[in-house]
C-alpha distance (Angstrom), angle and dihedral (degrees) to the residues before:
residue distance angle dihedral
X1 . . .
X2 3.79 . .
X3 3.48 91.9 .
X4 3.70 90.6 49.7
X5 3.51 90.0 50.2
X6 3.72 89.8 47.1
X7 3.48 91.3 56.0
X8 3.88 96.4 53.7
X9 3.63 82.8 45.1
X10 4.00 100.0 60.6
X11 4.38 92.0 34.3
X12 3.85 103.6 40.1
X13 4.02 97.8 65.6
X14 3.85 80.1 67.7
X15 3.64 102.1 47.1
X16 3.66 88.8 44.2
X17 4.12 94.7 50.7
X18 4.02 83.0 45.4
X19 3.87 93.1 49.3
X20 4.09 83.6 54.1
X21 3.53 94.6 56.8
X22 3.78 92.3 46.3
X23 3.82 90.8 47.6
X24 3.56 93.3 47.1
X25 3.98 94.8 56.4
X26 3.85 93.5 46.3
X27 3.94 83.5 61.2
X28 3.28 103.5 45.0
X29 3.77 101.9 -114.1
X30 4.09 86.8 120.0
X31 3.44 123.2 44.7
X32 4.19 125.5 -179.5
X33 3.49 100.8 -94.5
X34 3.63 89.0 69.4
X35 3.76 103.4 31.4
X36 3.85 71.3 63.1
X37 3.24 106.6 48.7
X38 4.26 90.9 41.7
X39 3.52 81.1 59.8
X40 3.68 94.7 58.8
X41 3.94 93.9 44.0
X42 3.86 90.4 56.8
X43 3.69 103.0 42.7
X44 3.66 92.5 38.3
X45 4.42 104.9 42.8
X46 4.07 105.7 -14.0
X47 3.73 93.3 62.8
X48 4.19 100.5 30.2
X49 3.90 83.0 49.7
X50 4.01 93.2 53.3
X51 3.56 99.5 47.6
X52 3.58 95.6 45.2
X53 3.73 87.4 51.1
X54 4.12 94.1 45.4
X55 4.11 89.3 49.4
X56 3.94 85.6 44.1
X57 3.77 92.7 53.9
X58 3.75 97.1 60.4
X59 3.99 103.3 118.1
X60 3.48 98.1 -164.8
X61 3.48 150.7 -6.8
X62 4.02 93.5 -153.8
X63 4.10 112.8 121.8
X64 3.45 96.0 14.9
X65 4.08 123.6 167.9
X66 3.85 91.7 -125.1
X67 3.56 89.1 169.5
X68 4.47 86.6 60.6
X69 3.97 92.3 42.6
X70 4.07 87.1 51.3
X71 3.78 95.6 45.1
X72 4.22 84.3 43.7
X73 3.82 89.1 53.2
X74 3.35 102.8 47.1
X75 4.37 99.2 39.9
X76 3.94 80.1 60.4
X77 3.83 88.6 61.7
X78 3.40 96.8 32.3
X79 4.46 84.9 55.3
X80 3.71 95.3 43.1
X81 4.16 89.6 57.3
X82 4.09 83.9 52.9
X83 3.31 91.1 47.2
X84 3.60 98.4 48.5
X85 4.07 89.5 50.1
X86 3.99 90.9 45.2
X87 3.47 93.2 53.8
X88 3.39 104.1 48.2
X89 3.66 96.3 54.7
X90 4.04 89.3 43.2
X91 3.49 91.3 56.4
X92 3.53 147.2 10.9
X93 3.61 97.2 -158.4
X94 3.74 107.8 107.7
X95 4.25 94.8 -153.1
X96 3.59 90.3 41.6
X97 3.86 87.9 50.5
X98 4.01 95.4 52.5
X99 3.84 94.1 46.1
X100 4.08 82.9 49.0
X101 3.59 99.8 46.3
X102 4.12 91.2 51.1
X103 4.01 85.3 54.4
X104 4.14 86.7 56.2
X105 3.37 96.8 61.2
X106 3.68 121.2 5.7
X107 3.66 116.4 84.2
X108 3.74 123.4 -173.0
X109 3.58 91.1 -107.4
X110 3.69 94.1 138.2
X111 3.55 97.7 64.7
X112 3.94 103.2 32.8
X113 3.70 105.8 8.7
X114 3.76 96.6 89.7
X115 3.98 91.3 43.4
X116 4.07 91.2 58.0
X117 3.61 95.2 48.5
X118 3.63 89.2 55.0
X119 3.44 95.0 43.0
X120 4.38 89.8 53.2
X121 3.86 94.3 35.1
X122 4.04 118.2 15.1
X123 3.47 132.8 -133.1
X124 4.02 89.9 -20.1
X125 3.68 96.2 56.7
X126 3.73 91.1 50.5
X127 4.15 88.3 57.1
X128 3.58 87.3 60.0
X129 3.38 104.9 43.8
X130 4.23 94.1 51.3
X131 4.51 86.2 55.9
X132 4.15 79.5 44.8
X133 3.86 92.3 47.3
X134 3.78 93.6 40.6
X135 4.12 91.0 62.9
X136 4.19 98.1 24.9
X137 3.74 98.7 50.5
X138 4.28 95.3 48.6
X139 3.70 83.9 52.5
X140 3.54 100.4 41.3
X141 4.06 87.5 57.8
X142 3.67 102.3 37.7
X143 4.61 87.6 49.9
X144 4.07 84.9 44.8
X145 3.62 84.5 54.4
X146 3.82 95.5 49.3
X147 3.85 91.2 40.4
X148 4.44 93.5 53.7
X149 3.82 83.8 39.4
X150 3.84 101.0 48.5
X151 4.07 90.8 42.1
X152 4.06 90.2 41.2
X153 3.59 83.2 80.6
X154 3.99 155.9 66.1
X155 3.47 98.1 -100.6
X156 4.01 90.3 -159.5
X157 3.42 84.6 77.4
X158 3.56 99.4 56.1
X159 3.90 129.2 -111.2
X160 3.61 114.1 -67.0
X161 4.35 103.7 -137.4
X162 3.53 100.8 -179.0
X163 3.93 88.1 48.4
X164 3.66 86.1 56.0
X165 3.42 95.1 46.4
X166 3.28 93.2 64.8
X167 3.33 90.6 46.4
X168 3.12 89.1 61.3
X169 3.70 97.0 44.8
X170 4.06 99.0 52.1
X171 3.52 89.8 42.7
X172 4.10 104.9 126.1
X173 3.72 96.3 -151.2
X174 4.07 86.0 48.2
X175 3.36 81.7 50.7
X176 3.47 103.8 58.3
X177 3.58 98.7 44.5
X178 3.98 90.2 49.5
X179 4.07 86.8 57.5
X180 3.61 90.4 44.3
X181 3.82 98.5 54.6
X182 3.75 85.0 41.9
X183 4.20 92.1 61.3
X184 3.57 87.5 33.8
X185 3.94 80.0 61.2
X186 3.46 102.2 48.1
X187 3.67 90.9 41.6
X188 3.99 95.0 64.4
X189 3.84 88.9 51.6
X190 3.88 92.5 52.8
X191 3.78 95.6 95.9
X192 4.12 127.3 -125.8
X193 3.64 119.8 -107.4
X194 4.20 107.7 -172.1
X195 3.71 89.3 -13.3
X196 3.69 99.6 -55.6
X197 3.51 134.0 93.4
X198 4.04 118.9 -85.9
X199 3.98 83.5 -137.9
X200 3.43 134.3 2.1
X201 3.97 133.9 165.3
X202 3.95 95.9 -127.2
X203 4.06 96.1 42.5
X204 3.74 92.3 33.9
X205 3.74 108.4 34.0
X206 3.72 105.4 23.7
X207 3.92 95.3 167.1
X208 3.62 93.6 68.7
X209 3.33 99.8 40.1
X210 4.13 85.8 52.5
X211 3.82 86.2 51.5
X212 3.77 94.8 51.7
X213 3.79 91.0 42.5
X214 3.32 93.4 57.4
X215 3.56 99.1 37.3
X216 3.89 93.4 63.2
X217 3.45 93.8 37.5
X218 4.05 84.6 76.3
X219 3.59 89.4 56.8
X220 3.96 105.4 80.1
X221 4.19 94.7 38.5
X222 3.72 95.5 41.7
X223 3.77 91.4 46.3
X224 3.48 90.6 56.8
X225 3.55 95.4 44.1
X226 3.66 90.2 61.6
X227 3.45 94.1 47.3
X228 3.63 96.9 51.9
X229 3.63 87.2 52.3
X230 3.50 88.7 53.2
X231 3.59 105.3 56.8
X232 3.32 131.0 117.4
X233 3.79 122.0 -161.0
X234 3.64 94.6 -179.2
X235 4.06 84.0 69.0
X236 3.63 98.7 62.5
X237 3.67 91.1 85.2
X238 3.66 101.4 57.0
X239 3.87 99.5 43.1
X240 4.03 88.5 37.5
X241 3.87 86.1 124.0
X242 3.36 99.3 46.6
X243 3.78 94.2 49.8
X244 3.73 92.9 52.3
X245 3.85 86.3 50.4
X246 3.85 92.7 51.3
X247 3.64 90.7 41.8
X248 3.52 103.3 51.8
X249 3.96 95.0 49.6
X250 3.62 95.0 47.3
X251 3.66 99.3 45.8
X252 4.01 101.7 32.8
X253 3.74 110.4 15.1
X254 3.55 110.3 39.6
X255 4.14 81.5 43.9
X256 4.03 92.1 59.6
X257 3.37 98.3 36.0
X258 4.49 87.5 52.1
X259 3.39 101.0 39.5
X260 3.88 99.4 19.3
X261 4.08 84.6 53.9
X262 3.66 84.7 45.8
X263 3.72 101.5 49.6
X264 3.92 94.9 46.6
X265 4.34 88.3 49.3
X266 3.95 92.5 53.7
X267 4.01 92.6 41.0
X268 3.65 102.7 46.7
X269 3.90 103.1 22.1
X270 4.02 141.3 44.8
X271 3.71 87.8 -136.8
X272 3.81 97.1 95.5
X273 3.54 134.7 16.5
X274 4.07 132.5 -163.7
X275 3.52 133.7 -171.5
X276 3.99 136.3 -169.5
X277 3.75 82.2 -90.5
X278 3.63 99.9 59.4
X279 3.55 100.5 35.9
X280 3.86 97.6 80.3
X281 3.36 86.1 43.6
X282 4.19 90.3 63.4
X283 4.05 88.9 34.9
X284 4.54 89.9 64.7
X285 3.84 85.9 41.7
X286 3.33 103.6 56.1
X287 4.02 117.7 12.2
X288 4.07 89.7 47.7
X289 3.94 119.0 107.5
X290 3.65 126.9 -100.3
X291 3.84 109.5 -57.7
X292 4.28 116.0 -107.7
X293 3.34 87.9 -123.7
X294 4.08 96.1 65.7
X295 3.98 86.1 69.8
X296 3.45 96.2 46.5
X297 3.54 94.3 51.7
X298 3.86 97.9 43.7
X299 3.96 91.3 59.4
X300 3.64 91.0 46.2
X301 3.94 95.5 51.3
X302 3.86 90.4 42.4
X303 3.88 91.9 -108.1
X304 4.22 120.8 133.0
X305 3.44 92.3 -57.1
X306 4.01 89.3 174.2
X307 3.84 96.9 49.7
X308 4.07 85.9 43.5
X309 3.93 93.3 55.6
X310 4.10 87.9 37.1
X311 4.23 81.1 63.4
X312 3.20 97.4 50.3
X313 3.88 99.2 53.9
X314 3.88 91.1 36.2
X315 3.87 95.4 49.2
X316 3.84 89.4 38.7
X317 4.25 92.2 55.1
X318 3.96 93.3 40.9
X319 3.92 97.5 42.9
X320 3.98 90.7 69.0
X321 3.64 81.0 66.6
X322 3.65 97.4 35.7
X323 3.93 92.0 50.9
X324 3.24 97.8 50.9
X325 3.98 96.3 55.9
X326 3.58 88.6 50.6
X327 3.50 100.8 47.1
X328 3.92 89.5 46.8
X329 3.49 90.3 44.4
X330 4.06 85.5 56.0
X331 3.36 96.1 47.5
X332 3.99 91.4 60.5
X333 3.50 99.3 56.4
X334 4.04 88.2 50.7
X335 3.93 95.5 -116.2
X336 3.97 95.5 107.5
């Protein structure tokens, strides 16, 4: 039961902050013109501002599991091609397929990831889930990109690669994490002077690094906000199957085929190894729901922005359960 509980503990802040947004709308207190222009403000700074401050709070990069980050990096590729072949026989409609493919294989691992693996393994956990985050969520972004670009289009005509380059290139969450890898750069070759940074932006510059805490730490309640505000019951029943479909790969498949592919490397090979610290670490990456973010980006790149924010509350309300079969299904084989 305390896992249960844990569960319901990590998810239901979400559902809660989504149920304001929805409750808000139905009385008025939103109307579209700012549901809109919320939108904007996240996409555009809220979110940009959060990644760049996630990737900048990476410590270190000493005693890293290399072997974990690799395996992490290349099961997200490895999902996405699923994904893309999935989709396209589940559907043959291309907006429906972009909002779909994000579900397969973007989990909100920005937002909550690092807060689970702290809450299963402490302080430890938490270490490797910011080197995790620091490779997952830059890919995550740039492949949602490439999946609302490639399905934004008539296939027939073939796929357009330098329009989705720059896609790719003037996307503001892209963006953000670009600029925060740079710093995080520059920061490891500012050398150490009594084991502590010559210069640093949070030691030396506090006021910015206040505003750009603060800044992103808008992003994850407003986004919710605005996608509580707009939901639509009423449009459960006609994308029913695709729900289900979304559903069921983020929350069961792409878990067994990560973790799963995971456990079977470590047990029968030397090419990967994964400890009690890791593992919760791999648990918020890849059996978490659909990340906020997927919606947001789908309306703003003209994708199914109503199936995408449908996803995020559906996958968010069944992973509590979802979670807490897999972590007690961990914990009996004596890997969690």
């Amino acid at each position: 039961m305390d896992t249960f509980f844990f569960a319901i503990n990590s998810i239901m802040p979400i559902i809660l902050v989504i149920l304001l947004g929805y409750i808000l709308k139905q009385v008025d207190f939103l109307d579209a013109n700012f549901l809109k222009t919320a939108n904007k403000l996240v996409f555009r700074v809220a979110l940009p501002t959060y990644l760049f401050y996630n990737i900048y709070s990476v410590e270190s990069f000493g005693s890293v599991n290399w072997g974990i980050v690799l395996y992490s990096t290349l099961l997200v590729f490895v999902i996405f091609a699923a994904g893309i072949v999935s989709t396209c026989i589940f559907t043959k409609d291309n907006k429906k397929r972009g909002a779909l493919l994000q579900c397969v294989f973007r989990s909100n691992f920005a937002i909550i990831g690092v807060t689970l693996a702290e809450s299963m393994g402490g302080t430890n956990s938490v270490a490797a889930a910011a080197v995790i985050s620091a490779f997952s969520i830059p890919l995550f972004n740039i492949l949602a990109v490439i999946s609302l670009s490639i399905f934004n289009e008539d296939t027939s005509k073939g796929i357009d690669f330098g329009k989705i380059i720059k896609s790719i290139l003037k996307n503001p969450l892209i963006r953000g994490v670009c600029l925060g890898i740079i710093v995080l750069l520059i920061r490891g070759a500012i050398p150490v002077k009594d084991g502590e940074l010559v210069f640093s932006i949070k030691k030396d510059m506090p006021f910015l690094y206040g505003a750009v805490k603060n800044v992103g730490a808008i992003a994850s309640p407003l986004a919710l906000i605005v996608l509580g505000g707009q939901f639509k019951f009423s449009a459960v029943r006609s994308l029913a199957k695709d729900i289900c479909f979304g559903v069921v790969w983020r929350l069961i498949i792409a878990p067994i085929i990560g973790i799963g592919g995971l456990l079977l490397l470590s047990h029968y090979t030397d090419l990967v190894e994964v400890s009690y610290v890791e593992m919760p670490a791999v648990i918020a990456l890849y059996c978490t729901p659909v990340a906020v973010a997927s919606a947001i980006m789908a309306e703003e790149m003209n994708s199914h922005g109503e199936l995408a924010r449908q996803l995020v509350v559906w996958t968010s309300l069944i992973s509590i359960f979802t979670m807490f079969i897999a972590v007690v299904v961990l914990r009996s084989v004596g890997v969690l």
